[in-house]
C-alpha positions in Angstrom: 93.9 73.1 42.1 92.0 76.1 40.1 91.2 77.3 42.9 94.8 78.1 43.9 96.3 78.9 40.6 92.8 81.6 40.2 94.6 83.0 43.6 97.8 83.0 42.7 97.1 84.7 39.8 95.1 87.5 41.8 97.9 88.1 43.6 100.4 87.8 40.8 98.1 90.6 38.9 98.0 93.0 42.0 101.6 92.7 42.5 101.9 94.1 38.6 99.2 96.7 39.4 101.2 98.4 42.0 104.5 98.3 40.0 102.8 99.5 36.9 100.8 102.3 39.1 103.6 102.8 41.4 101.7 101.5 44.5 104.1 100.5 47.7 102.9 97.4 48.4 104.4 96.3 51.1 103.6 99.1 53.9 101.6 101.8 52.1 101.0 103.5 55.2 105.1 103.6 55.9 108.0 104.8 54.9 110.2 104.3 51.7 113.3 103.5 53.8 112.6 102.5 57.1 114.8 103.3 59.9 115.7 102.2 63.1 114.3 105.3 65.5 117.0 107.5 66.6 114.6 110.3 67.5 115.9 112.8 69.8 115.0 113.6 73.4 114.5 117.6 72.7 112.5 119.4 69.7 114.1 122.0 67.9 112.0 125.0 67.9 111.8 127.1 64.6 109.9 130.4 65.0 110.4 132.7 61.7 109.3 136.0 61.4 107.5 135.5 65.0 107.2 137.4 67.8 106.8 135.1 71.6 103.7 132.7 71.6 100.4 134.7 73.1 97.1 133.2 74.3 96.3 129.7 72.6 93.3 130.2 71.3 92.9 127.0 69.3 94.4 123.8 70.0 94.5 119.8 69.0 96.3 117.4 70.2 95.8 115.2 67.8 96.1 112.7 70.2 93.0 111.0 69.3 91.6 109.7 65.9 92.8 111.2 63.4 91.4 110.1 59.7 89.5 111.6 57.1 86.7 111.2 58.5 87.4 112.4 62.1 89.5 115.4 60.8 86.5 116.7 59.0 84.4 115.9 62.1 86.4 118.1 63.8 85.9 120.8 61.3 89.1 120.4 59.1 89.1 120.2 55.4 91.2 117.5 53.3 91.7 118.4 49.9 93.7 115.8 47.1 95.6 118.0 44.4 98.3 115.9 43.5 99.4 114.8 39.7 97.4 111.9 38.2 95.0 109.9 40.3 95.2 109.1 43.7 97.5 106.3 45.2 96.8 104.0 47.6 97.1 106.5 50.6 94.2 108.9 52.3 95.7 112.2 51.8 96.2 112.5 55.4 95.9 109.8 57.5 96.6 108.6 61.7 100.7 108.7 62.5 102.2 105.3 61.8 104.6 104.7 65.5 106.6 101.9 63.3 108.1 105.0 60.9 108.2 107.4 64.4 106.4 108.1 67.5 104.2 111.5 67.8 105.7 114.3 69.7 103.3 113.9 72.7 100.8 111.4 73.9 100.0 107.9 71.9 102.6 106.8 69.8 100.2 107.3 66.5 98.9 110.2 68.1 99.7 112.3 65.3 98.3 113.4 61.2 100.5 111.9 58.9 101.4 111.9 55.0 103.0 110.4 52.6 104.8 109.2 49.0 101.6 106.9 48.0 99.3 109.8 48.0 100.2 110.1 44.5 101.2 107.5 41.8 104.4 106.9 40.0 106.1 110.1 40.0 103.5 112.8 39.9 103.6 115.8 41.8 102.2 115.5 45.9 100.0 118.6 46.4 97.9 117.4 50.1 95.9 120.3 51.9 95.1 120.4 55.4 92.7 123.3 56.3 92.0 124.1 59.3 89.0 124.8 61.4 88.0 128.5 61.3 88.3 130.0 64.8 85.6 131.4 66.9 85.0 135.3 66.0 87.7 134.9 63.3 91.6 135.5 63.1 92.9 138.6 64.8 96.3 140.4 63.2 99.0 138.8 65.2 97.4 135.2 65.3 100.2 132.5 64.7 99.7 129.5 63.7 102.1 127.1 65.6 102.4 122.7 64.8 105.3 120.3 65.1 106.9 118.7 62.3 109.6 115.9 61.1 110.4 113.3 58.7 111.9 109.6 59.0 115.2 109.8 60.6 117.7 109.6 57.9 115.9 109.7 55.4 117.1 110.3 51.9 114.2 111.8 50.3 113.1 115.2 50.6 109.6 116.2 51.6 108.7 119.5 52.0 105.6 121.7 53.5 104.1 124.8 52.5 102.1 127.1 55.1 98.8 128.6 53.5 96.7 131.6 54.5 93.3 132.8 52.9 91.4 135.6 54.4 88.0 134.2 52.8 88.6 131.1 50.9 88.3 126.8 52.3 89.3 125.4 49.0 92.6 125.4 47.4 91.5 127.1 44.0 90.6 130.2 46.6 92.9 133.2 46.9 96.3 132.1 49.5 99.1 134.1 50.9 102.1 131.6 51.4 103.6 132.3 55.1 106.6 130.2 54.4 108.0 126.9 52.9 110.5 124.4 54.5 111.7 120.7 54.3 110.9 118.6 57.1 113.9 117.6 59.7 115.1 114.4 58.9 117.8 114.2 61.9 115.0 112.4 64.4 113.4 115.2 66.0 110.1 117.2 66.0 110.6 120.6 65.1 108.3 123.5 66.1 107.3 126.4 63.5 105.3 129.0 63.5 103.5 131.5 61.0 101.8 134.5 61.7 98.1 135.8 59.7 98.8 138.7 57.8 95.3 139.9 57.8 92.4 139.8 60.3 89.3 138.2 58.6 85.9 136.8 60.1 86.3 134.0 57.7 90.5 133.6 58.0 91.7 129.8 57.7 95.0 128.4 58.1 96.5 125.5 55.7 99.3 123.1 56.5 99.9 121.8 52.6 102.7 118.7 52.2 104.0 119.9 48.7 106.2 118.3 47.0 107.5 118.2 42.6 108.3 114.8 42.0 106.7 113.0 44.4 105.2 109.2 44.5 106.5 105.9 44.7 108.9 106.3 41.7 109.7 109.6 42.5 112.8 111.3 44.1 111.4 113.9 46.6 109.1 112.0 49.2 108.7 110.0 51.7 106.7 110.0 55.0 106.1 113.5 57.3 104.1 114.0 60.5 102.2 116.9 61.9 101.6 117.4 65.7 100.4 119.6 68.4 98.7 122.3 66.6 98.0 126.0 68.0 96.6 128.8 66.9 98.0 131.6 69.5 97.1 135.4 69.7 99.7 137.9 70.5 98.8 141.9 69.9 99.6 143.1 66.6 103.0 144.1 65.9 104.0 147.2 67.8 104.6 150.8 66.0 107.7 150.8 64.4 110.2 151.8 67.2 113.2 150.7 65.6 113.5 152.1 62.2 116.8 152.4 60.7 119.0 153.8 57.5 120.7 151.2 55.6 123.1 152.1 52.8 122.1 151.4 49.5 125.2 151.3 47.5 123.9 154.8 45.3 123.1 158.2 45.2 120.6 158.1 42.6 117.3 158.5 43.3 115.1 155.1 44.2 111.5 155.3 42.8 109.6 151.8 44.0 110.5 149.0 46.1 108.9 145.5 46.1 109.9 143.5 48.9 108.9 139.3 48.7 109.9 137.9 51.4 111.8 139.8 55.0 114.8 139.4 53.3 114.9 139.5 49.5 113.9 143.3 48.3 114.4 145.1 45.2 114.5 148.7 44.2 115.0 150.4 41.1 115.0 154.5 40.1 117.9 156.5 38.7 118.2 159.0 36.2 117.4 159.6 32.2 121.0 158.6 31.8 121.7 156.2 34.6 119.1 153.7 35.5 119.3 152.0 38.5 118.5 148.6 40.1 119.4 147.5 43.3 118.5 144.0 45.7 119.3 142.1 48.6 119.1 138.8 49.0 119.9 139.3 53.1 117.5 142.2 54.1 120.7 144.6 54.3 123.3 144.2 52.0 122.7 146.3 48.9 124.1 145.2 45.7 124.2 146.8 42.0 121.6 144.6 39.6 121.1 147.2 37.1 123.1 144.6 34.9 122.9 145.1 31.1 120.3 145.3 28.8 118.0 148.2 30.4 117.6 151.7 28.3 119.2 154.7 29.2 115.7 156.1 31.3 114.5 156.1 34.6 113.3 152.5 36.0 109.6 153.8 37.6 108.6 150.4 39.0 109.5 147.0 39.9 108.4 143.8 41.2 110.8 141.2 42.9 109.3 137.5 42.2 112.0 136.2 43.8 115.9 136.5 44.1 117.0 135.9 40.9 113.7 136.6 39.4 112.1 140.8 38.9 110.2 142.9 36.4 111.0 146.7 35.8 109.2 149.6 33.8 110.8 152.5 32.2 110.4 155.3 30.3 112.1 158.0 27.5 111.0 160.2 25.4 110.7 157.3 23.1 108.5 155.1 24.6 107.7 152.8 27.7 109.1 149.4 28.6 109.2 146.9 30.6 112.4 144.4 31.2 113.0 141.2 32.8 115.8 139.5 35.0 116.1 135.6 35.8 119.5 135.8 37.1 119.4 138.3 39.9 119.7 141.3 37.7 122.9 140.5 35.9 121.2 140.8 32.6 117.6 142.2 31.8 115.4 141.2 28.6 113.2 143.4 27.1 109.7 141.7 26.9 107.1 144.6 26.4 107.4 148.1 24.7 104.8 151.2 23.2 105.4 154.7 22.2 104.6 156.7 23.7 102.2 156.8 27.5 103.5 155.3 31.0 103.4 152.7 33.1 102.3 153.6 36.2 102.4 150.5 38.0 103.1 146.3 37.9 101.8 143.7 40.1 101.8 139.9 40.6 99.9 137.9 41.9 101.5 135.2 41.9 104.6 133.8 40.2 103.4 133.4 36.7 99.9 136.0 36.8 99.7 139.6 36.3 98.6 143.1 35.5 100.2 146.3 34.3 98.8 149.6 34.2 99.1 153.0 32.2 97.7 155.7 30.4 99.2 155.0 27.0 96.9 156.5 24.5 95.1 159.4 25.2 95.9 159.3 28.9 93.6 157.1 29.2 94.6 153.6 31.3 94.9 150.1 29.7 95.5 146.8 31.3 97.7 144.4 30.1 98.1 140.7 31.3 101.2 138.1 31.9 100.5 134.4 32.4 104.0 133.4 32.3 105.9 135.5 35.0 106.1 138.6 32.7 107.8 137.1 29.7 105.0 138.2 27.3 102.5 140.6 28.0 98.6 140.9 26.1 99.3 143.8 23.9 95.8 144.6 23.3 95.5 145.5 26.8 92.0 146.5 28.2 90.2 150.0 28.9 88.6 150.5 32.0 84.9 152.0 31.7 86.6 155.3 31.7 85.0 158.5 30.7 86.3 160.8 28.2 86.4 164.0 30.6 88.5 161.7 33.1 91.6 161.5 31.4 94.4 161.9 32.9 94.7 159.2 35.7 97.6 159.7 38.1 99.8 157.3 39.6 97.3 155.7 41.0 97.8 151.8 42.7 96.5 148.3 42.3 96.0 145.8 44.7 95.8 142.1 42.9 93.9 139.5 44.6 90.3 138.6 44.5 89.6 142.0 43.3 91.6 144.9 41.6 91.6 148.7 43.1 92.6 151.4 40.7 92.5 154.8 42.1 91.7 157.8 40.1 92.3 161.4 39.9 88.5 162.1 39.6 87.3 161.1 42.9 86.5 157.7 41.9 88.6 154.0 42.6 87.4 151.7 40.0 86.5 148.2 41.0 87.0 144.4 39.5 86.2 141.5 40.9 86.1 139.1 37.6 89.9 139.6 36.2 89.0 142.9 34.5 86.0 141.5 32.8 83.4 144.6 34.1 84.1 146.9 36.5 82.1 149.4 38.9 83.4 152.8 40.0 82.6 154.0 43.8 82.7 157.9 45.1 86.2 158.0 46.6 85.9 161.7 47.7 89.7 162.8 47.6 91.3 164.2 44.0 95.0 162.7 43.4 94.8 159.2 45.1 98.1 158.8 44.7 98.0 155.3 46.7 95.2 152.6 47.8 96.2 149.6 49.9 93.5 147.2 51.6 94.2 145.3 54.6 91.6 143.0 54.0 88.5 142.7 51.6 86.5 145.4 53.7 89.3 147.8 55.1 91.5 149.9 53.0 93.6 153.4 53.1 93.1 155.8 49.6 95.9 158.8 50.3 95.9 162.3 48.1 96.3 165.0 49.8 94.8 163.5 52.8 93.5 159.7 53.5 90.5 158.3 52.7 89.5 155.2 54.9 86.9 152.2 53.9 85.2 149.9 56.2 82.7 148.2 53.7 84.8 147.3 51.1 84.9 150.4 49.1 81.6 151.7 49.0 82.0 154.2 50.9 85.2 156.7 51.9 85.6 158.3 55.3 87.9 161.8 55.5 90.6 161.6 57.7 93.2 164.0 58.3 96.7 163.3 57.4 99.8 165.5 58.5 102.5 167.3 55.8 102.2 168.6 53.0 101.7 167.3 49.1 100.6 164.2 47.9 100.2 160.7 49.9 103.1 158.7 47.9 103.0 155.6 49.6 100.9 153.5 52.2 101.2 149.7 53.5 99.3 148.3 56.6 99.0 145.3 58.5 95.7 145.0 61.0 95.0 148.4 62.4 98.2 149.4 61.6 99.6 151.5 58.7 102.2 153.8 57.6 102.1 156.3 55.3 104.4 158.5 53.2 104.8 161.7 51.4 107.5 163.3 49.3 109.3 164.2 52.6 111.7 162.5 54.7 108.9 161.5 57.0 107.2 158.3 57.5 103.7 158.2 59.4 102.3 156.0 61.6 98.8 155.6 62.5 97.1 152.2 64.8 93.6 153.4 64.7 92.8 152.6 60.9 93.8 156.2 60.0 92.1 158.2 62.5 95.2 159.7 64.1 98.7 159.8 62.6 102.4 160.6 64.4 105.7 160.9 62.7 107.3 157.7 63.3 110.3 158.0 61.3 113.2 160.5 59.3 115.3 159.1 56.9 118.1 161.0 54.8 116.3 161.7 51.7 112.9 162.3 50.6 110.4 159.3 50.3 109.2 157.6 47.5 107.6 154.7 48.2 106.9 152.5 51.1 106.3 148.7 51.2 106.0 145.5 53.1 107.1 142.1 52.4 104.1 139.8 50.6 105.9 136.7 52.9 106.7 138.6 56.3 106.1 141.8 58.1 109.7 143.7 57.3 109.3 147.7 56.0 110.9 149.0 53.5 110.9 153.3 52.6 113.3 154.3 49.7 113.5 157.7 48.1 115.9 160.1 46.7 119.7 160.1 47.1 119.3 156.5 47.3 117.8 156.6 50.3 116.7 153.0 51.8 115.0 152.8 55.4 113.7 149.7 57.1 111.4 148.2 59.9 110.4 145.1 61.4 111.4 142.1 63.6 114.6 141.0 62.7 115.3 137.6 61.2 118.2 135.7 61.7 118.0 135.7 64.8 117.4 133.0 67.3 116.9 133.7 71.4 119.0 130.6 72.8 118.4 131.3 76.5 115.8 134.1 77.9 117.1 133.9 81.0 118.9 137.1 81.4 122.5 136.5 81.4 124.7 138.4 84.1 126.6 140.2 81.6 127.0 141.9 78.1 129.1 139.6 76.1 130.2 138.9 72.4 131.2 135.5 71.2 134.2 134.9 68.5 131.9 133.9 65.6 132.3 129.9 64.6 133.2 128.5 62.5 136.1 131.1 61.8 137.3 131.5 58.9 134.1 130.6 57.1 132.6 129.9 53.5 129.7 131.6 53.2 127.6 131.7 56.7 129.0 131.7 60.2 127.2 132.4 63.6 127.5 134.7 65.9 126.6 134.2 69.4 125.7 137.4 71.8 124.0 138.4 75.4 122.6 141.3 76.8 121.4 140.8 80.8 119.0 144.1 79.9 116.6 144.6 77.5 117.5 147.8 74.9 117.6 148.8 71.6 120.4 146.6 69.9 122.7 146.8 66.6 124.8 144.0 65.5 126.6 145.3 62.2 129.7 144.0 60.0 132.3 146.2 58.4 134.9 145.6 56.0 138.4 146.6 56.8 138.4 150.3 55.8 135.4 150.7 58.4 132.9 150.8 55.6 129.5 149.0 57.1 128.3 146.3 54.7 125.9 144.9 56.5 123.1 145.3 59.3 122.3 142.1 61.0 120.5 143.4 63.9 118.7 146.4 64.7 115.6 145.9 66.6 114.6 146.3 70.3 115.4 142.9 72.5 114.6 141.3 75.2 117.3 140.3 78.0 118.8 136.5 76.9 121.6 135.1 74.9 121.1 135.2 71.0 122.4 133.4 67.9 122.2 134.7 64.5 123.7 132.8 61.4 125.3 135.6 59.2 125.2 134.6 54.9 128.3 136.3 53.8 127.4 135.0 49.6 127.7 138.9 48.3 131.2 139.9 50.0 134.0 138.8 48.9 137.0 136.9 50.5 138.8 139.0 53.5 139.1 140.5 56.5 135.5 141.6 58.2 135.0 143.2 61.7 131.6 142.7 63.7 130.5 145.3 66.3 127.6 145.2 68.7 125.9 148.2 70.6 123.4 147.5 73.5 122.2 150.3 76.5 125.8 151.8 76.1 127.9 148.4 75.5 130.1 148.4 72.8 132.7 145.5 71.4 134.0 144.2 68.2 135.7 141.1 66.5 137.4 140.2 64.2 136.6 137.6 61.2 137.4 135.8 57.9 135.5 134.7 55.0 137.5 132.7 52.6 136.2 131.5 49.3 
């Protein structure tokens, strides 16, 4: 009899345990609410900011075993970061075929996650990193897996998609490729995220992140990951389809700082009108100039996100710097001097930063932000500067494991500790203007001509750059890079600066020149509000390849709409294509497509959130083919 009650109350005690922990102890491999499986026959397949899949040069099945211990085998690392201590889950363990089947092969043949990684309601944070590949990543690898969620389910989890060109641990240096919440309609969906950088020591990370997570939270449940590739295509071709988009004003445009393809912000203006514009869509411009900025020029800004943006200025009474949480509408000032100039503000991240300027004495500062620019350090820092090199330029800064300045003295100065110490390294150009690396090895420095690095900065090539005045702008991506002067030219060179072509003529001089942190659009604005872009257009999904037998445009559906409609389009050749949408005085408000395309049918869902209610008119072009409809957006 003591025996059993001594049982009984081992089992009453666990039972407490879990509730008090928040431990699922019923199934704590399963889901929160099962389901029956109504799993579709056909995966989606979800391909952003992608070109076509290339040569597979990595693959698992994951058809085999497929816990901690074999994941790790196979040269994968599993990292815990969750809230609190861990639950009663591995942080990745084998697919559970009683929540769904995998994608392909055996039923549990796939990784899986879930709520009880974490307990109560703490914060899910699950990396999976995978192998490096063979020889490194290449510019224009993708990483490709399949995805989904309990059908039905009610909770929603969520997946972040990781880069780092040198790091295997979380607390490394990451580029996110993209974010999404797993389907919950019963299908595997396929996405795919391409490496921004080459890097002999590149890795990929799939990371199930999710705020409020656990057993007593309201965002989690159960996800699967299958069929992962790592594919090779050739890096993004030279830009063959730039275009002019309007901007909404004639003022002058300074900087751009693009975070994602689609959301972009600009800022420049006058002494007496500043200016701020964005876009939320990747082409329609809107006023955020808002209230609360000075009656000065706005030099610089940084776009955290689409409601969210820092901006520098400058009068005759001082410099300042103002920031926006609701898209612009209103800007707080958070930082101010007499005096001096900011020449230039980055993030790293949401809440981490640096400015830069030559406030006193023309000599440059530093000043820090922890909290997504709402205070700054006002001590600042001095760089080892000597006294005979004052007067620094407009010189940039690239944040990530290390900071670049670039000097007007024929020296960048180097830091690789968060300004701590620094080194300087023979540059060998006057007026470096602009300094972007591709990597921790490559990088462009552009004066009056470029400058190129292989080795990380210790030493600077000469290469020969066409125009005339100083470089005013440079971004890359692999081999690739375009560069910028005061003109209305934009460069183009695939062979790491050795050679450069004029790629590009806008409609006022260039200012600056940019790509997004999260995707590979360009962005060029300069005076007269000029605003020029490049890259593969999102928005846009290929339904069929198959080339149709002719040129038609579908009546977008649903019509009238509230905010986002699709619009459905083929072309039987392939060509240089616009789709664009004008209001009813023939005014073009938006550019939806604008890139070349391959023969097939399209779809691309048009987000109508900044026009108002009325009567719109969309018009397609294609190898001579023109037609327009007609459409409503009510609100």
């Amino acid at each position: 009899m003591r025996e059993k009650y001594f049982y009984l109350s081992v089992m009453l005690l666990l039972v407490v345990t879990g509730f008090y922990l928040g431990f699922n102890v019923s199934d704590p491999f399963g889901s929160r609410n099962p389901q029956t499986q109504t799993d579709s026959p056909n995966p989606s397949v979800i391909n952003p900011d992608l070109d076509n899949a290339g040569t597979v040069v990595y693959v698992d099945s994951l058809n085999g075993n497929n816990d901690t211990t074999a994941l790790k085998t196979r040269g994968y690392k599993v990292y815990y970061r969750g809230g609190g201590p861990q639950g009663t889950t591995a942080t990745w363990f084998q697919g559970n075929s009683t929540v769904f089947n995998a994608f392909n092969g055996p039923a549990t043949g796939y990784v899986a996650a879930n709520y009880n990684v974490v307990t109560n309601a703490n914060n899910i944070d699950s990396w999976l990193v995978l192998p490096r590949l063979t020889g490194g990543t290449q510019a224009g690898d993708s990483l490709y897996f399949y995805s989904r969620g309990p059908a039905a389910s009610t909770f929603p989890d969520s997946i972040r998609v990781m880069y780092s060109a040198n790091d295997s641990v979380p607390e490394g240096t990451w580029t996110e490729l993209g974010r999404f919440k797993v389907n919950t309609a019963g299908a595997w969906e396929r996405r795919g995220y391409r490496a921004p950088t080459a890097s002999a020591n590149g890795r990929f990370a799939i990371r199930y992140n999710v705020v409020n997570g656990g057993p007593n939270g309201t965002n989690s449940d159960f996800i699967g990951v299958d069929m992962i590739t790592v594919e090779r295509t050739a890096a993004p071709p030279p830009p063959s389809s730039w275009f002019n988009q309007t901007s909404g004003t004639t003022n002058p445009l300074y900087t751009v700082s693009a975070a994602t393809n689609e959301i972009v912000w600009a800022a420049g203006g006058s002494a007496s009108a500043p200016t701020v514009i964005r876009t939320t869509n990747g082409g329609t411009w809107t006023n955020a100039t808002g209230t609360g900025i000075g009656a000065h020029p706005i030099y610089n800004i940084w776009a955290i996100d689409a409601n969210t943006a820092l901006a520098t200025g400058s009068s005759a009474t001082g410099t300042f710097v103002y920031r926006t949480v609701n898209g612009g509408s209103t800007w707080t000032q958070v930082f101010s001097q007499t005096g001096g100039f900011i020449n230039v503000i980055l993030m790293s991240d949401a809440n981490n930063g640096w400015m830069q300027g030559d406030p006193i004495a023309a000599r440059w500062s530093l000043w820090r932000t922890t909290n997504g620019g709402a205070t700054w350090d006002s001590t600042g820092q001095f760089l080892p500067q000597a006294g005979s090199e004052a007067g620094w330029n407009n010189s940039a800064m690239m944040i990530g494991t290390n900071i670049w300045f670039g000097t007007n003295n024929s020296k960048i100065y180097y830091s690789s500790n968060n300004g701590t110490s620094w080194t300087s390294q023979a540059l060998g150009e006057l007026n470096s203007y602009a300094v972007w690396f591709n990597n921790s090895s490559v990088g462009l420095a552009g004066g009056t001509n470029m400058r190129v690095t292989t080795n990380g900065g210790s030493t600077w090539g000469a290469n020969t750059y066409p125009g005339t005045g100083n470089v005013s702008g440079i971004t890359g991506l692999g081999n690739d890079w375009w560069g910028l002067r005061t003109t209305t030219a934009i460069y183009y060179t695939s062979n790491n600066g050795t050679s450069w072509a004029q790629q590009h003529t806008g409609t006022g001089a260039f200012n600056h020149i940019v790509k997004a942190r999260n995707g590979f659009m360009l962005y060029a604005v300069g005076a007269t509000g000029a605003v020029s872009k490049y890259g593969p257009t999102t928005g846009i999904t290929p339904i069929n390849t198959t080339a149709p037998s002719e040129y038609k445009l579908a009546q977008n559906y649903p019509n009238p709409f509230n905010p986002t409609t699709k619009i459905n389009f083929s072309i039987p050749q392939a060509g240089f294509t616009t789709l664009k949408v004008y209001d009813v005085l023939g005014k073009e408000v938006a550019t939806l497509v604008s890139n070349q395309l391959a023969a097939g049918t399209y779809a691309y869902e048009f987000n109508a959130t900044n026009l108002t209610s009325g009567v719109y008119f969309y018009s397609i072009q294609s190898n001579g083919f023109a037609e327009t409809k007609r459409m409503m957006l009510i609100k």
